[in-house]
C-alpha positions in Angstrom: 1.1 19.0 17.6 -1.3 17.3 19.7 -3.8 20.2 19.5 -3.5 20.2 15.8 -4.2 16.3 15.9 -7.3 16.9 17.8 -8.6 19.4 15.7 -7.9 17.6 12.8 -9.2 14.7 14.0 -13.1 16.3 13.7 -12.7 17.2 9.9 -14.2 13.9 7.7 -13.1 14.2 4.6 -15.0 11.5 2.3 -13.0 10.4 -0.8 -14.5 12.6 -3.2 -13.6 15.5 -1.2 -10.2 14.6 -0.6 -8.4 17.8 -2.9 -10.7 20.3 -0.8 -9.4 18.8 2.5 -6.0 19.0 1.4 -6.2 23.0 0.2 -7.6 23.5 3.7 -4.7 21.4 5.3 -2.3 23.6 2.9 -3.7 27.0 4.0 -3.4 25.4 8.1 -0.3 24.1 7.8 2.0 26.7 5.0 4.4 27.2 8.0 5.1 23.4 8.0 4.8 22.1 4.4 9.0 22.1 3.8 9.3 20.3 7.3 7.3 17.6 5.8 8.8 17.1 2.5 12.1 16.8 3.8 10.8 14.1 6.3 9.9 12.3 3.4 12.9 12.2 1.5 15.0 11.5 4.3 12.6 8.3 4.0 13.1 8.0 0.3 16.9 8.6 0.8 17.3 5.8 3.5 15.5 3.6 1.2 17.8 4.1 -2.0 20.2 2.3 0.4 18.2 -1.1 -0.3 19.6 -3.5 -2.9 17.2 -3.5 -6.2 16.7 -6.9 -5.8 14.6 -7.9 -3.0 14.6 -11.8 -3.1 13.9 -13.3 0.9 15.8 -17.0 0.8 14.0 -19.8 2.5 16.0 -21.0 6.3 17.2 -24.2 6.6 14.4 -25.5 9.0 11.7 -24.3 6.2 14.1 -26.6 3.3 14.5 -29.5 5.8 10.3 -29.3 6.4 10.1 -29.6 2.7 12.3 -31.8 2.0 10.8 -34.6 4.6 7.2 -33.7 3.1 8.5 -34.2 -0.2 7.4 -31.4 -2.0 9.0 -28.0 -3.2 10.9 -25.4 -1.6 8.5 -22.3 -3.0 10.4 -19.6 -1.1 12.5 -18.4 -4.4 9.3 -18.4 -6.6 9.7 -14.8 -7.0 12.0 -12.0 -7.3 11.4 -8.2 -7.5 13.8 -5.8 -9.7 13.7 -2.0 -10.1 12.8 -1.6 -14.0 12.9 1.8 -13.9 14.2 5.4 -11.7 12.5 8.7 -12.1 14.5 11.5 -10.3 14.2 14.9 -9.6 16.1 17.1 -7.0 14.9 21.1 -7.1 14.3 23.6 -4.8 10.7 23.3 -5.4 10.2 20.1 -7.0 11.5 16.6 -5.8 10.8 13.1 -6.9 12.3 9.7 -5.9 10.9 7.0 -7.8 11.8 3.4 -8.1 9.3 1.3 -10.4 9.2 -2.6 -9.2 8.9 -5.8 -11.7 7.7 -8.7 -10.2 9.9 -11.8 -11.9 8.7 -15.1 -11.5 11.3 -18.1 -11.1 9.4 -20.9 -10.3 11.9 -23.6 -7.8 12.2 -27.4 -9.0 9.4 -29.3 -8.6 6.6 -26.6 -9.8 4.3 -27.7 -12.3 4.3 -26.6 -15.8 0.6 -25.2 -15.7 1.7 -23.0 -12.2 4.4 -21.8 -13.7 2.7 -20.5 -16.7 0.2 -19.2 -14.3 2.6 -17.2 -12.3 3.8 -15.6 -15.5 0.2 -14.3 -16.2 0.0 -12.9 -12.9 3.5 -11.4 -12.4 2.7 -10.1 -15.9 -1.1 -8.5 -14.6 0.5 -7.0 -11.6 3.5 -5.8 -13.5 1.1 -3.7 -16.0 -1.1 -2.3 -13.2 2.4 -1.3 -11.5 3.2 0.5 -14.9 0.4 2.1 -15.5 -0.1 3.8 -11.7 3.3 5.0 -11.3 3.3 6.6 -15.7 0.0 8.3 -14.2 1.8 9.7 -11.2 5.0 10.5 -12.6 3.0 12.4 -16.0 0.9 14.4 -13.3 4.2 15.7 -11.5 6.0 16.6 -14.5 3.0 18.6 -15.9 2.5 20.5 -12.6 6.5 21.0 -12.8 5.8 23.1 -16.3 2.3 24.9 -15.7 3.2 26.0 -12.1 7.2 26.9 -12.0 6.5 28.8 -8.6 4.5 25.8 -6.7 6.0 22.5 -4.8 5.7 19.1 -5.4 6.8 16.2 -4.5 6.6 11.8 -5.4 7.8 9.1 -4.2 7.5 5.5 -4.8 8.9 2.4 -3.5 8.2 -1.3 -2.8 8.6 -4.0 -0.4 8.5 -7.5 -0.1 6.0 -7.9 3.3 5.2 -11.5 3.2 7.3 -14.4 1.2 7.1 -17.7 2.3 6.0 -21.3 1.4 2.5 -20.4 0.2 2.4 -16.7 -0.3 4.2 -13.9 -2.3 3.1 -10.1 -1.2 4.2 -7.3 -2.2 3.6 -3.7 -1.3 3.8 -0.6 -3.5 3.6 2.6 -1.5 2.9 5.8 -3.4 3.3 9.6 -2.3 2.1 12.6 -3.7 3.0 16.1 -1.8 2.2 19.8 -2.9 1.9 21.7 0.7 -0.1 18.6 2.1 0.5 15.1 1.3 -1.4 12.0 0.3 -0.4 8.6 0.5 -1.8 5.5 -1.5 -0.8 2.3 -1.2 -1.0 -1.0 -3.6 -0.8 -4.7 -2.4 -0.5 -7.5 -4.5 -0.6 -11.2 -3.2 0.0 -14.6 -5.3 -0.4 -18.1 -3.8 2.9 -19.9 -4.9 1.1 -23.2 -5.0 -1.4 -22.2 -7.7 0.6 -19.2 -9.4 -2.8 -16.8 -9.4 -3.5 -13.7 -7.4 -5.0 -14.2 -4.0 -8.9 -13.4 -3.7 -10.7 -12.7 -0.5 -12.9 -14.7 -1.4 -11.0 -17.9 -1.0 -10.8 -16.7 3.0 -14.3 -15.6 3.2 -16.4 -17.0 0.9 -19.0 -15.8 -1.2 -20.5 -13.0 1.4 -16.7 -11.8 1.6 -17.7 -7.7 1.1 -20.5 -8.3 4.3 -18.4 -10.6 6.6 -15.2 -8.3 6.5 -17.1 -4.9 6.5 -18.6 -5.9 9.7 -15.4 -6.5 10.9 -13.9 -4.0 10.1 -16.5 -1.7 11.7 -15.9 -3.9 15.1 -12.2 -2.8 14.8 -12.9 0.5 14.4 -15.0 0.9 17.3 -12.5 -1.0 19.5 -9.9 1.1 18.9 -11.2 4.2 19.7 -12.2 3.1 22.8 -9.0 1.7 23.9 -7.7 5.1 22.4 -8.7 8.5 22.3 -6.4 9.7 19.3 -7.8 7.2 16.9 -10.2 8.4 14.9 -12.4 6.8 12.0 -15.3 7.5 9.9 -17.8 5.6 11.8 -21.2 6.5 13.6 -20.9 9.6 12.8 -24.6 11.5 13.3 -23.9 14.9 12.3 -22.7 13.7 8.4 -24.1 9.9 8.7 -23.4 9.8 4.7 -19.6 9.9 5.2 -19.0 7.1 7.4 -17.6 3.6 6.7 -20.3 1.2 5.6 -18.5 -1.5 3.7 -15.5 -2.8 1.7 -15.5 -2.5 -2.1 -15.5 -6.2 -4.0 -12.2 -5.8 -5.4 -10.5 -4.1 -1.9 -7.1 -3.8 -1.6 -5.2 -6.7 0.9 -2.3 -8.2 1.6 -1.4 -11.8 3.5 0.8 -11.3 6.5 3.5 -13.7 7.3 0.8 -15.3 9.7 -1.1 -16.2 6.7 -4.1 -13.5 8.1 -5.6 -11.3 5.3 -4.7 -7.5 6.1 -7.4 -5.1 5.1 -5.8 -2.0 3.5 -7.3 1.4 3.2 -5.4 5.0 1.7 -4.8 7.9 3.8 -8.3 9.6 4.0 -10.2 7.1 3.0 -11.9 5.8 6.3 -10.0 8.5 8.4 -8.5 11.7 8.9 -4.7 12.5 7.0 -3.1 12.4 10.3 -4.1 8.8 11.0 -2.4 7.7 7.2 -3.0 4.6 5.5 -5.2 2.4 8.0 -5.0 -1.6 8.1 -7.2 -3.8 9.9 -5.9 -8.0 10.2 -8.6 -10.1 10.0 -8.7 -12.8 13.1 
């Protein structure tokens, strides 16, 4: 295994050339490809176990806070539900899918005009949420009829990563297989206090895309010196075109429960398919 790292570690793959990477990772790896499907689903399987309803109640020191400051426990602003199950459970052919809602229950105390606000943006996120996972789910169930001999597999789940007095985040984590598999991975945070979705630019400021990137490229640096077995697409000579240069202006984050912004990239996109999906927490 840790030969196979290091050798995969000096393939780049940039984004657009992600399908021919993962052909040559399927032509490596054949032997394996089973192995890591059912590694997968033993994932997915554990994860059925969770309630649909993910809702993270506020302690008592956090209602005692807000009560002496006068001014509303946000913690139960919002719930998530699964709307919808998509299974499949073949030799060849598996899927495991669980499509979240966000619902928005604003607590006592909320304005009119946030509530309303939330709505919109519970709504936004709820459509985008929609619309990836019918893409995904249309993709495997058309590769299931024109190829009756190939594998395939999907998965997609949520969590709950950050819910607290200020901010509501929520992962969606999707995953595609056939031999090799790619993982993506959609964050979506609101700030309970005005009910919209959470810009970087409110951390930043305006020259959010430059501050971050630079950041970013610190991190990446750092951590392949402290490690060996990290490996990003950065200063790379040989194919200079391929490396990391920036963030895009609508990149993907999340607020921890520190109330840091976490910069969120897919598997492949900034580094090798061993190294998955990357994050980087902005200090």
């Amino acid at each position: 295994m840790d030969r196979w790292k290091k050798e995969y570690s000096e393939i780049v793959v940039p984004e657009n050339g992600r399908k021919k990477m993962e052909e040559a990772i399927m032509r490596a790896k054949e032997s394996k490809k089973r192995a890591k499907r059912n590694r997968v689903f033993r994932y997915a399987g554990s994860a059925a176990a969770v309630f649909a309803i993910l809702l993270i109640l506020p302690n008592t020191s956090r209602t005692a806070a807000a009560a002496m400051q006068q001014i509303p426990v946000l913690g139960e602003f919002f719930k998530v539900v699964t709307i919808r199950e998509y299974q499949v459970d073949e030799d060849r052919y598996q899927a495991d899918v669980k499509v979240p809602e966000v619902v928005p229950e604003p607590a006592e105390g909320v304005t009119e005009e946030t509530a309303e606000q939330a709505k919109e943006t519970a709504d936004a996120i709820n459509f985008d949420i929609q619309k990836v996972t019918d893409e995904l789910i249309e993709e495997f169930k058309s590769t299931m009829e024109e190829f009756e001999d190939g594998y395939g597999d999907i998965l997609v789940d949520s969590k709950v990563l950050t819910d607290d007095e200020r901010w509501f985040s929520l992962e969606l984590v999707l995953y595609q297989g056939a031999g090799s598999g790619y993982e993506r991975r959609r964050h979506y945070t609101i700030d309970k206090t005005t009910g919209k979705r959470a810009q970087l630019s409110e951390f930043f400021g305006e020259d959010y895309v430059e501050t971050i990137s630079e950041e970013v490229k610190t991190q990446m640096r750092k951590r392949m010196a402290e490690d060996e077995n990290l490996t990003y697409w950065i200063d790379n000579e040989d194919i200079p075109e391929w490396n990391f240069t920036s963030i895009s202006e609508n990149q993907d984050f999340y607020i921890n429960k520190d109330g840091k912004a976490v910069i969120c990239f897919d598997e492949y996109e900034v580094a090798p398919g061993y190294m998955g999906c990357v994050e980087f927490v902005m200090e």
